[in-house]
C-alpha positions as CSV (number, residue, x, y, z in Angstrom):
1,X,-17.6,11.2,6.7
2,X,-20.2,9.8,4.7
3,X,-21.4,6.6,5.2
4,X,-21.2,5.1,1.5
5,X,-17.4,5.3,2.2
6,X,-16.1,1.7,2.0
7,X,-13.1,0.1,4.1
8,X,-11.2,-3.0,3.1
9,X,-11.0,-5.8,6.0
10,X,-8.4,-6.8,8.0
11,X,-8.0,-9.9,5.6
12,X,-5.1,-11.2,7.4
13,X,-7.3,-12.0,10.5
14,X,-9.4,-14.1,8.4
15,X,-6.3,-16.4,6.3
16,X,-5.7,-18.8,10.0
17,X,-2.2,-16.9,9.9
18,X,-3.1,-14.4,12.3
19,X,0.8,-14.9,14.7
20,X,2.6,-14.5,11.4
21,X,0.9,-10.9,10.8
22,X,0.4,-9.5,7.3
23,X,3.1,-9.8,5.0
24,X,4.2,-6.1,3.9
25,X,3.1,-4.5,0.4
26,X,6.0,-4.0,-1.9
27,X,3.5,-1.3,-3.7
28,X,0.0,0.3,-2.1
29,X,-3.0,-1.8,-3.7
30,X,-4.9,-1.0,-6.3
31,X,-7.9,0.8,-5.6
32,X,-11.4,-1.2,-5.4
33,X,-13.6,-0.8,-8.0
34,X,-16.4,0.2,-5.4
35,X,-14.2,1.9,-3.5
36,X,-14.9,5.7,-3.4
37,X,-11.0,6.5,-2.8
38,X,-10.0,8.7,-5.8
39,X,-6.3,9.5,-5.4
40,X,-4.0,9.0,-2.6
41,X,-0.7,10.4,-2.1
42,X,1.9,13.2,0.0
43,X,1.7,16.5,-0.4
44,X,3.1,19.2,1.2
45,X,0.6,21.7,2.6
46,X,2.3,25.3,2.5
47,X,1.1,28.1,5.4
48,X,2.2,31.7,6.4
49,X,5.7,32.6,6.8
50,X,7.4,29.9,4.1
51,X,5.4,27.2,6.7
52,X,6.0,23.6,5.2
53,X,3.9,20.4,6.7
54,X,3.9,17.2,4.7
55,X,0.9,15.6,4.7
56,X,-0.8,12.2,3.7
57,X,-4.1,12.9,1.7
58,X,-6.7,10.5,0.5
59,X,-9.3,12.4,-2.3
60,X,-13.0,10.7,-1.6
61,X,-15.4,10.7,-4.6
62,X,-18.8,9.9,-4.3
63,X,-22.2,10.2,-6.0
64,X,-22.8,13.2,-3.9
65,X,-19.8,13.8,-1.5
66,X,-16.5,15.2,-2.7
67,X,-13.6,15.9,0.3
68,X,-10.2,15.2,1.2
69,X,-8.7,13.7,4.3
70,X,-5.4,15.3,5.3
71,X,-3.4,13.0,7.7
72,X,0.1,14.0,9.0
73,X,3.3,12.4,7.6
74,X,4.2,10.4,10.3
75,X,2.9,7.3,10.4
76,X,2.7,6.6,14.1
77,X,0.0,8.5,14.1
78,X,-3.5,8.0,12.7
79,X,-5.9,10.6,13.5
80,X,-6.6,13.0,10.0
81,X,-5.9,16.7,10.7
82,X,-8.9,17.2,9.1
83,X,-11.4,16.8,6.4
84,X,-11.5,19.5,3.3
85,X,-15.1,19.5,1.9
86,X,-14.5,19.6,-1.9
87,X,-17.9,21.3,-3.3
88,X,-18.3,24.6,-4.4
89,X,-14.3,25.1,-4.6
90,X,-12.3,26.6,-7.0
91,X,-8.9,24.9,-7.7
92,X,-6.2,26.9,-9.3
93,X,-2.6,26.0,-10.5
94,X,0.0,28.0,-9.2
95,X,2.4,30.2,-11.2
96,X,4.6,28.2,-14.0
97,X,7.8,28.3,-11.7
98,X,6.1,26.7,-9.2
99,X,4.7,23.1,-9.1
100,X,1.8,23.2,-7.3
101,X,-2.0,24.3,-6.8
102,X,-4.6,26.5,-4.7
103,X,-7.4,25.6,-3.4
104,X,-10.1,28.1,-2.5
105,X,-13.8,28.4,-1.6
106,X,-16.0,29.7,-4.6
107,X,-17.6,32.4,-2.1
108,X,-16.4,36.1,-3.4
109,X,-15.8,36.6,0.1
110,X,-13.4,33.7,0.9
111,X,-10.1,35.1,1.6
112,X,-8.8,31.5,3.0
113,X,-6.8,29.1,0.6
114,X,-4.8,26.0,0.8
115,X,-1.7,25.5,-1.5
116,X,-0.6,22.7,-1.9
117,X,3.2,21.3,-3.6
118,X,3.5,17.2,-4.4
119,X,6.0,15.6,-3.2
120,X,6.1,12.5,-5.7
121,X,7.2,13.3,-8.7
122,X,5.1,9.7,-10.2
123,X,2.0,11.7,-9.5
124,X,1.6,14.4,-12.2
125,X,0.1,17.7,-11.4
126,X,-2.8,17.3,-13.6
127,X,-3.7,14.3,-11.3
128,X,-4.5,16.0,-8.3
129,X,-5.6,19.1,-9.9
130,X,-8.8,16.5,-11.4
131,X,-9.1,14.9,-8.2
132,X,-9.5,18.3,-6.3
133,X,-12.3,19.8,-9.3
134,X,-15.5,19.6,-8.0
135,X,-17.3,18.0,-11.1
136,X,-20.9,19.7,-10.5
137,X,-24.0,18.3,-8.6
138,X,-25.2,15.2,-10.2
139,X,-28.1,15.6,-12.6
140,X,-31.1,15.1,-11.3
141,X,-33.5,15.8,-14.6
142,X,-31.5,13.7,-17.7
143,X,-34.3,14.9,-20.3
144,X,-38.4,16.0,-20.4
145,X,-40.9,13.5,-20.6
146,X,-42.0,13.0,-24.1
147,X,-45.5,14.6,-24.9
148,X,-49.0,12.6,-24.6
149,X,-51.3,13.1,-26.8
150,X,-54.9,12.7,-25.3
151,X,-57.4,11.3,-27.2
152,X,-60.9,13.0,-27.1
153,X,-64.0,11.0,-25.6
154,X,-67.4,11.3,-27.4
């Protein structure tokens, strides 16, 4: 991952309450303002054969990263699943019966996707269809230099 990605400290460790633990979120906090997290929710990653696997996914924004961390469901255990690099993919709702989205490399070639159904119903599709879009690379030229005009020496 890339290394502008910030994580909050354990500030339970540092309140002098350390026996009585942390006391437990009624709601997930709100998201830095420095953080790079984008969107975090469950989704449920579909495979071959009607294949169902709910998953955790955190969306990761940065000035020149864009990926996704899939973590399984359960949470006993921590490790992601794996990381879904974000550039140069297309993203594509699915068919109006269906609530859900695609997620393909832009290579002609690609035959590979990823489709994806939410499982809350407070996170609207159009949600996670912007966090997925891969925005373009940042601009690097905003406008030319204005001309000079060189004065002649005698």
């Amino acid at each position: 991952m890339p290394a502008d990605v910030a994580v909050r400290p354990p500030t339970h460790l540092l309140s002098g309450s350390a026996a009585a633990g942390p006391a437990p979120l009624a709601e997930p906090p709100a998201p830095l303002p420095w953080s790079a997290e984008e969107l975090s929710g469950r989704l449920a990653l579909l495979g071959p054969g009607s294949h169902r696997q709910d998953v955790l996914v955190r969306v990761y924004r940065t000035s020149l990263e864009h990926f996704a961390v899939l973590y399984p469901a359960h949470k006993s255990v921590s490790r992601p699943l794996g990381v879904l690099n974000l550039r140069n993919t297309r993203v594509e709702a699915l068919a109006a019966p269906q609530s859900g989205f695609t997620v393909r490399q832009r290579a002609p070639d690609a035959p590979n996707a990823l489709t994806f159904v939410p499982l809350e119903e407070a996170r609207a599709l159009e949600e996670w269809l912007l966090a997925f879009t891969w925005r373009g690379s940042p601009s690097l030229h905003a406008s030319p230099l204005p001309a000079v005009q060189e004065d002649e020496e005698v």
